[in-house]
C-alpha positions as CSV (number, residue, x, y, z in Angstrom):
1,X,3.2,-25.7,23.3
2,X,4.3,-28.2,20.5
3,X,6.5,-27.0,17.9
4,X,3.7,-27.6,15.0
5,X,1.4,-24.8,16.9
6,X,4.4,-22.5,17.3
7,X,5.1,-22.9,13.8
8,X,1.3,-22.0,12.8
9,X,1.0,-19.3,15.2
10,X,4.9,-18.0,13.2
11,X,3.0,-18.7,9.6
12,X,0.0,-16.6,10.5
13,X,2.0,-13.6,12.0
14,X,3.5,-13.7,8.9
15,X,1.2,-13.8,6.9
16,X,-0.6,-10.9,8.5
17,X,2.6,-8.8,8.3
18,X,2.4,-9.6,4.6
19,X,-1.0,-7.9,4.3
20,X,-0.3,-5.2,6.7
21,X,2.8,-4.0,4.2
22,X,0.5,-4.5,1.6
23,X,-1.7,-1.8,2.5
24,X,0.6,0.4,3.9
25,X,1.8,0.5,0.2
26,X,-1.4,0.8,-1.3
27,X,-2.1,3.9,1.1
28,X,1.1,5.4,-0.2
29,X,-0.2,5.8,-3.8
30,X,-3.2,7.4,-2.3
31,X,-2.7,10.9,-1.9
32,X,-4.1,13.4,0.4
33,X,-3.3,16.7,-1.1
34,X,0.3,16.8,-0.9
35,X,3.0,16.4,-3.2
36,X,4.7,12.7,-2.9
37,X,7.0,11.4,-5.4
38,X,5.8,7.9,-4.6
39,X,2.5,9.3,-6.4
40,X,4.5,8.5,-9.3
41,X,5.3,5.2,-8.8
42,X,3.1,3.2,-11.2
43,X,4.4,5.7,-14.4
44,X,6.3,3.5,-16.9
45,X,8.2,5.2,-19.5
46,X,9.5,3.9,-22.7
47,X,12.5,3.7,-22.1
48,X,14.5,2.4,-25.9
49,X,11.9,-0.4,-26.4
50,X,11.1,-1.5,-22.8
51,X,8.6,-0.2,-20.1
52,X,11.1,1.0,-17.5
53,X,9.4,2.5,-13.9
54,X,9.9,6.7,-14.1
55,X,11.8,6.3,-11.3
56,X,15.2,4.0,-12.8
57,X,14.8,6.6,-15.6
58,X,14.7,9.9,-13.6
59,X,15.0,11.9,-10.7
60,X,11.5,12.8,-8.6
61,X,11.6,15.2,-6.0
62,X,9.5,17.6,-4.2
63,X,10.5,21.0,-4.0
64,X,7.5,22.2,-2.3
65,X,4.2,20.8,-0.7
66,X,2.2,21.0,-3.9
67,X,5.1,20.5,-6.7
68,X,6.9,17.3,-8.1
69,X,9.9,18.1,-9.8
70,X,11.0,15.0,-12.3
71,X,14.5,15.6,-13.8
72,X,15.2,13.2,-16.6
73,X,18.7,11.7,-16.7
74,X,18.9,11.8,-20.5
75,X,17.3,15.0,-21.9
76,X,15.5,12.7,-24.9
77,X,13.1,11.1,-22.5
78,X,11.2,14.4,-21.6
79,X,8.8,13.9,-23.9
80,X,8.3,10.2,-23.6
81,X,8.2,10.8,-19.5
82,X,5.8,14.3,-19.8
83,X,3.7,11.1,-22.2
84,X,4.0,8.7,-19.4
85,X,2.8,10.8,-16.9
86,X,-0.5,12.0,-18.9
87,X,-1.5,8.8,-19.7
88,X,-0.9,7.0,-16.7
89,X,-4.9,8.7,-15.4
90,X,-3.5,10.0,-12.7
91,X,-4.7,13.5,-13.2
92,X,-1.5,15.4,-13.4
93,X,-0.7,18.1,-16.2
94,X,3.2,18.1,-16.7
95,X,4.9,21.0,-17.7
96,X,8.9,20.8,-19.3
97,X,11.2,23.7,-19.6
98,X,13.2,21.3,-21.8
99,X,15.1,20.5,-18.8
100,X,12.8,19.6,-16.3
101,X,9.3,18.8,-15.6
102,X,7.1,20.5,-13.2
103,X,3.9,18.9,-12.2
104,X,1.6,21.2,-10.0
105,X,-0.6,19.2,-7.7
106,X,-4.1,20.6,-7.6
107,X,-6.3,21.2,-4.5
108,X,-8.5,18.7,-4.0
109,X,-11.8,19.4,-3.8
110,X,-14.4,17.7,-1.2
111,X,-16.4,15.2,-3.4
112,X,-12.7,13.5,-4.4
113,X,-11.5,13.4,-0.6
114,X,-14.6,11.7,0.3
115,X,-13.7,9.2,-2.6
116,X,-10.4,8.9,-2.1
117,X,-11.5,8.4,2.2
118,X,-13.8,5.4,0.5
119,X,-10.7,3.9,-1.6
120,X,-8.6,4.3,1.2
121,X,-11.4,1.9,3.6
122,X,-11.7,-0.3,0.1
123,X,-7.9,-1.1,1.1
124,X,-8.2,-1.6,4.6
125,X,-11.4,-4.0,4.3
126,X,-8.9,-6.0,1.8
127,X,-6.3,-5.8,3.9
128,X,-8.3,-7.2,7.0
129,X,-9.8,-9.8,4.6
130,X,-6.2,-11.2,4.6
131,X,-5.7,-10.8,8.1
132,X,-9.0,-13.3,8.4
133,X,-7.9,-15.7,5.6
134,X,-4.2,-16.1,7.2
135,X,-6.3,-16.5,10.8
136,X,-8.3,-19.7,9.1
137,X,-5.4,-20.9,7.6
138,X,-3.8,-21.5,11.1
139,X,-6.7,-22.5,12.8
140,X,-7.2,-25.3,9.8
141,X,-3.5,-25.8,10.7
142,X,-4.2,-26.5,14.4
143,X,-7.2,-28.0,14.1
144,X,-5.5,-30.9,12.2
145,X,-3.1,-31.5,14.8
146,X,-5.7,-33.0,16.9
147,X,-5.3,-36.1,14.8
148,X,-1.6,-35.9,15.8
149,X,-2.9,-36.5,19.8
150,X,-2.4,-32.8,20.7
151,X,-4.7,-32.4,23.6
152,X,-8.2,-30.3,22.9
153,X,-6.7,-27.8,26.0
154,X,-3.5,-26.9,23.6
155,X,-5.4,-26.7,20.5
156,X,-8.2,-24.5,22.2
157,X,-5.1,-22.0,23.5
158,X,-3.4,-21.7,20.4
159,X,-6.8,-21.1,18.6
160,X,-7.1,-18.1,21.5
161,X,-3.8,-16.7,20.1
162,X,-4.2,-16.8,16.7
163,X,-7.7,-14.6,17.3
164,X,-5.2,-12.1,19.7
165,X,-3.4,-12.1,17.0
166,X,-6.0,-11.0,14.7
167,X,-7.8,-8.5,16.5
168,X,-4.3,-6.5,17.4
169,X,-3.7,-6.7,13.3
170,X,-7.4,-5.4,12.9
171,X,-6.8,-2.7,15.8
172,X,-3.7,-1.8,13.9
173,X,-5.5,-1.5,10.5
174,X,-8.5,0.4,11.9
175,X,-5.9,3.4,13.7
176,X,-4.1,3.3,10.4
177,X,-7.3,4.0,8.3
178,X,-8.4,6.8,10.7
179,X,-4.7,8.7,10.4
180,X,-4.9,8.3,6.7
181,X,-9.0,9.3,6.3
182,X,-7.6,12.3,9.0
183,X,-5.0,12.8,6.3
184,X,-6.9,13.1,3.5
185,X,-9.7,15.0,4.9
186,X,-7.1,17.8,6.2
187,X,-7.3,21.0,3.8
């Protein structure tokens, strides 16, 4: 195998990676039910003048299955955090004692698990529409070596792996999907 196909075959493995990280992320801010501080992760606070991310600002923890705890690191920002947090649409009700903020995670109920199950397969349809787009891309990429003189046997190999390649990231994604809609779906 010629050192161009290796070097396509590398480019689309990594690309694929990229997009398999990328929806293990977007899973994260999914929830199923359970307290996760990462549910937190898009909350920007004002933080003297600038949009800082809650988390550079505060402490989140979780004492429990169905609690975050957010401790501020300067007392002032409770109010601009307990702000942050209301209008980020997540759904959450903070509550401060003045020291700390308490946010109870409701129950969900089953019309939002079945949406959250369909967001959840919105992300892993996205995530396999990289996985395709990064399989073209090297295909393109051999295909134009056979100007080059790299035999139609070679190319036709390497076109063989790259599509192994893509149905073990599309395997991956599909398991991944059926933990997280198993996760969700779990009362």
């Amino acid at each position: 195998m010629t050192e161009e196909i290796q070097f396509e075959l590398d480019s689309a493995t990594e690309a694929m990676l990229k997009s398999m990280e990328r929806l293990d992320s977007e899973l994260l801010k999914i929830r199923a039910g359970k307290a996760n501080p990462s549910m937190l992760s898009s909350v920007k606070v004002d933080y003297y003048g600038s949009l800082t991310a809650l988390a550079q600002v505060a402490n989140v923890s979780t004492p429990d299955a169905k609690t975050l705890s957010v401790q501020p690191w300067e007392k002032s920002l409770i109010e601009k955090i307990s702000k942050a947090i209301i209008d980020s649409n997540l759904g959450l009700n903070p509550q401060n004692n003045g020291e700390i903020i308490m946010i109870s995670i409701p129950a969900l109920t089953e019309e939002r698990r079945r949406d959250l199950c369909k967001q959840a397969k919105a992300v892993g349809e996205d995530a396999k529409v990289g996985i395709r787009s990064a399989r073209k891309a090297a295909n393109d990429g051999i295909k134009a070596l056979k100007d080059g003189g790299v035999s139609e046997d070679v190319i036709k190999a390497a076109e063989t792996k790259v599509q192994d390649l893509t149905n073990a990231y599309t395997i991956k994604i599909d398991s991944i999907l059926a933990d997280k809609e198993r996760d969700i779906m779990t009362v």
